[in-house]
N, C-alpha and C positions, 0 to 999 in steps of 0.2 A: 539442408532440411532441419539442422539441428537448431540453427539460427532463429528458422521461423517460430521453432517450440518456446525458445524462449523469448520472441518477440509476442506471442500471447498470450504466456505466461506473466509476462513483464505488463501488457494490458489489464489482465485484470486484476491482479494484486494494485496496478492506479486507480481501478474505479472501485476496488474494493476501500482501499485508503482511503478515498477523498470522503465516501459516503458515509464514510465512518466518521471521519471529521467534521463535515456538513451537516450527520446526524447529531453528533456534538454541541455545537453551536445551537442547537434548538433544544435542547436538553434541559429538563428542568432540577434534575436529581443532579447533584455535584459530582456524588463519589462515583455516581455513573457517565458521566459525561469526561472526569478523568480519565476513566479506563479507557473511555473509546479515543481520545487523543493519543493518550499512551500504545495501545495497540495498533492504532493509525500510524503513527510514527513510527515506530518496530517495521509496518507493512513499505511504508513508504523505505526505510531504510532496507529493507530486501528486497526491492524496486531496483534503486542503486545497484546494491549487488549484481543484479540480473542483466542490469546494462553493461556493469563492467565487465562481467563474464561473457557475453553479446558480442564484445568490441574482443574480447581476446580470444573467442574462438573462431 
């Protein structure tokens, strides 16, 4: 059961990422369009996290 928490938990912290990155990309402000890469990235890396803790419980 614990699994599945983190299988949609792991969902949308991905589509949280992506959108944020995609949001990015059309961005016209710079220092704003950093941050959401940077954030994106952060999110995306505790994605990982979540799978690898996924696979070891």
């Amino acid at each position: 059961m614990f699994q599945y928490v983190l299988y949609a938990v792991l969902a949308i912290v991905v589509v949280l990422a992506t959108a944020l990155c995609l949001s990015a990309a059309l961005g016209k402000k710079r220092a704003l369009r950093t941050l959401k890469i940077v954030v994106g990235c952060c999110l995306y890396f505790f994605a990982v996290i979540i799978l690898v803790a996924s696979f070891l419980t």
